[in-house]
C-alpha positions as CSV (number, residue, x, y, z in Angstrom):
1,X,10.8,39.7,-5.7
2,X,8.1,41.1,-4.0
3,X,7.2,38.2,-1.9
4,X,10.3,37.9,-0.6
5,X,10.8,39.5,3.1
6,X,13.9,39.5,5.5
7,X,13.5,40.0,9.3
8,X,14.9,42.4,10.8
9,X,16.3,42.0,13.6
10,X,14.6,43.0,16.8
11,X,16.0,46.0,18.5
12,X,15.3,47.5,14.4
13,X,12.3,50.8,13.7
14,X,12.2,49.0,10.2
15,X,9.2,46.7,10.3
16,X,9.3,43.9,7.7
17,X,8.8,44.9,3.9
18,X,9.9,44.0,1.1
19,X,13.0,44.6,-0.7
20,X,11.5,46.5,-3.0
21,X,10.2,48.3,-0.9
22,X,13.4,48.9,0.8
23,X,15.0,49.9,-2.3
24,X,11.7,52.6,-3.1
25,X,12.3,54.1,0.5
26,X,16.2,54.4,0.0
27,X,17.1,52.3,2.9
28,X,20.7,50.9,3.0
29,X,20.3,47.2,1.5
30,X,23.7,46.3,2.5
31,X,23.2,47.1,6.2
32,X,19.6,45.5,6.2
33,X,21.0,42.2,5.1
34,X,23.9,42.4,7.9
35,X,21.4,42.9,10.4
36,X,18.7,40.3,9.4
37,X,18.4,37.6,11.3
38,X,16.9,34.3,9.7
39,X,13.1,33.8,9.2
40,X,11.4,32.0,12.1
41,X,9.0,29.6,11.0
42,X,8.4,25.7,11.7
43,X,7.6,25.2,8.1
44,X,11.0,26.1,6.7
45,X,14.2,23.9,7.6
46,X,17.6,24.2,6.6
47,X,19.3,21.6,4.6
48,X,21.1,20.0,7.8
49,X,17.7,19.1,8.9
50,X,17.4,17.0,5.4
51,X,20.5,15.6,4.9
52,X,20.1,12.1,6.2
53,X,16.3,11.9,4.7
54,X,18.4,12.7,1.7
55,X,21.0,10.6,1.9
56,X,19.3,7.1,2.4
57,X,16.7,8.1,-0.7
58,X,19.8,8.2,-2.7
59,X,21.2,5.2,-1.4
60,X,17.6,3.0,-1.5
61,X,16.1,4.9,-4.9
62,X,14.3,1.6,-5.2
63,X,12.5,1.5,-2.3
64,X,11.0,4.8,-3.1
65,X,9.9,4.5,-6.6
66,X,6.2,4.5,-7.0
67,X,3.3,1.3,-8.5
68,X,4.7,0.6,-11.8
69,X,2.5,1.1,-15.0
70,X,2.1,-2.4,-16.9
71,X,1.3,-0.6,-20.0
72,X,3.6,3.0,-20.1
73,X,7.2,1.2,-19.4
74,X,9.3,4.1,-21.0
75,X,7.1,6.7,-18.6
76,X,8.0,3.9,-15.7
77,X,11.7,4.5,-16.5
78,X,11.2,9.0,-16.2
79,X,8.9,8.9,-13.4
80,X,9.8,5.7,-11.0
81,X,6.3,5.1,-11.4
82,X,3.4,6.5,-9.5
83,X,3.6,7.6,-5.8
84,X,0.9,6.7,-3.8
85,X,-0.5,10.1,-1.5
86,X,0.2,12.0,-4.5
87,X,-1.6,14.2,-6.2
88,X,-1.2,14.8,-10.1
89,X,-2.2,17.6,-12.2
90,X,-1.9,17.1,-15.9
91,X,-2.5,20.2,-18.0
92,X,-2.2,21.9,-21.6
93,X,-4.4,22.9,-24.2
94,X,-8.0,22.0,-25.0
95,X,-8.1,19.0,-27.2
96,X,-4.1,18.1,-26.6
97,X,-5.4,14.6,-25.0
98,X,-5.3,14.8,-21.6
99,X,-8.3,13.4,-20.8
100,X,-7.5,10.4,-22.9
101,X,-4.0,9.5,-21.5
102,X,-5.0,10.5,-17.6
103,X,-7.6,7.8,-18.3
104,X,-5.3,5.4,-19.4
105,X,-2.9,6.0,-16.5
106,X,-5.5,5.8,-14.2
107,X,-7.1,2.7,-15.8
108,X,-3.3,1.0,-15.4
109,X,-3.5,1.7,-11.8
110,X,-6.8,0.6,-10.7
111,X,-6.4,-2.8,-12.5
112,X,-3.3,-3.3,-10.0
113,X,-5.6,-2.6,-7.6
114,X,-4.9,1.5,-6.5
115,X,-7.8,3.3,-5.8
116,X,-8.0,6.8,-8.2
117,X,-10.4,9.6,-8.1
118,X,-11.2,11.6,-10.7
119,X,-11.9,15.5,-10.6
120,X,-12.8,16.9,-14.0
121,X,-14.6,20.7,-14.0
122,X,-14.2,20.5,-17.7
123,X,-15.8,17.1,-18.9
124,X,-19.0,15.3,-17.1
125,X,-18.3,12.1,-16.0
126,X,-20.7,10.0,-18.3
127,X,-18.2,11.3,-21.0
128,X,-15.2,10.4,-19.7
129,X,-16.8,6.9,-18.9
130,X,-17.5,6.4,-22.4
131,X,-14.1,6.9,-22.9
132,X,-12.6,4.5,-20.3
133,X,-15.2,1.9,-20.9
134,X,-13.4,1.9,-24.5
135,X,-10.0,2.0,-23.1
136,X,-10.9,-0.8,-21.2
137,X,-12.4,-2.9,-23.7
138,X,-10.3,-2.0,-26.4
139,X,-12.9,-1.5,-28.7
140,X,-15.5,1.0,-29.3
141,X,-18.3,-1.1,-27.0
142,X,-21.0,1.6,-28.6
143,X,-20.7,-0.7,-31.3
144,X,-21.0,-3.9,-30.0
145,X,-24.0,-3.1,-27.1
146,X,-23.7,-7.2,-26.0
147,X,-20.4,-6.9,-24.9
148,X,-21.7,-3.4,-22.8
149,X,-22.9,-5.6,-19.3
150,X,-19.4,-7.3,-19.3
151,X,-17.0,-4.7,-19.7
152,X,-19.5,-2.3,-17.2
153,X,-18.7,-4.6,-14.7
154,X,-15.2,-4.8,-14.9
155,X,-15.4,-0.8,-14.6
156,X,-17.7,-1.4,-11.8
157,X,-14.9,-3.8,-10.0
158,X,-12.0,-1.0,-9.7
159,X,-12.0,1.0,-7.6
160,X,-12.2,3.9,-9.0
161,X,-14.1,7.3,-7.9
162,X,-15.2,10.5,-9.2
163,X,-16.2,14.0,-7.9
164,X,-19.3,14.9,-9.1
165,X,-18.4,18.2,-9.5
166,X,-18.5,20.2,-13.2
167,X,-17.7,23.8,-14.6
168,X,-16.8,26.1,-11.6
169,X,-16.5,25.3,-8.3
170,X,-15.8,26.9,-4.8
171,X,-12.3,25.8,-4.1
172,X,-13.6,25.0,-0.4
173,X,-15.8,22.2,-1.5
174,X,-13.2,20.6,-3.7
175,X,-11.1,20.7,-0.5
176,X,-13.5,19.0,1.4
177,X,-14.1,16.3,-1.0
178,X,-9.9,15.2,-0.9
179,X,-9.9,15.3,3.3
């Protein structure tokens, strides 16, 4: 509750706080909401302002829905696919496999041809080549080095990008890398 804030409105002594601190200072809540006038800010709209965006997403769900996985139907049928603009975050516990199946996901996509870029602090990016390389392949291509030139090329044909960031990072730079 404490980042929420009313305004009050402009003839009032109170400046804005918030309603805990109203309710510390033993001013009357009931009268502060009468008096509040809405927030003023570009950035929030009210649902009028929404309705008709609204309206023809329901009506043309299909048009919306993202690039299809070839290989993940069932998450196809949850998620509408993936939305290109979008950023996803995938997390949970050391070890739980995320690494593995965001590599998949993103494999999937740059096949059909949608450029991805990876951001890992955790795992260098060697590593999690040796993984997709794998994916790719499907085999383990450290134990077949001959096939290694072929399926380094078909990485090397999607387009497909990583930050070369690892461990911690000012949140600044990792900006700058995305704009």
């Amino acid at each position: 509750m404490g980042n929420v804030s009313y305004r009050p409105p402009k003839d009032s002594p109170i400046m804005r706080c918030s309603p805990l601190e109203a309710m510390n200072n033993e001013m009357d809540i009931q009268q502060l909401v009468e008096e509040a006038g809405p927030l003023c800010n570009d950035k929030i709209v009210p649902f009028q302002q929404l309705r008709d965006t609204l309206y023809n997403e329901l009506l043309n769900r299909d048009q919306i829905a993202g690039i299809s996985w070839k290989r993940f139907p069932l998450l196809n049928k949850i998620l509408k696919g993936h939305r290109c603009g979008e950023l996803t975050i995938f997390t949970g516990p050391t070890g739980s496999g995320k690494t593995t199946f965001m590599s998949e996901l993103s494999l999937d996509l740059c096949i059909q041809g949608v450029p991805t870029l990876w951001g890992s602090f955790e795992i260098r990016n060697v590593r999690l080549l040796r993984t997709m390389i794998n994916q790719l392949a499907g085999f383990n291509v450290e134990d077949q080095m001959e096939e290694y030139g072929h399926w380094a090329q078909q990485l090397e044909s999607l387009s497909l990008y990583f930050m070369n960031f690892h461990g911690s990072q000012n949140l600044k730079s990792v900006i700058r890398v995305w704009s």
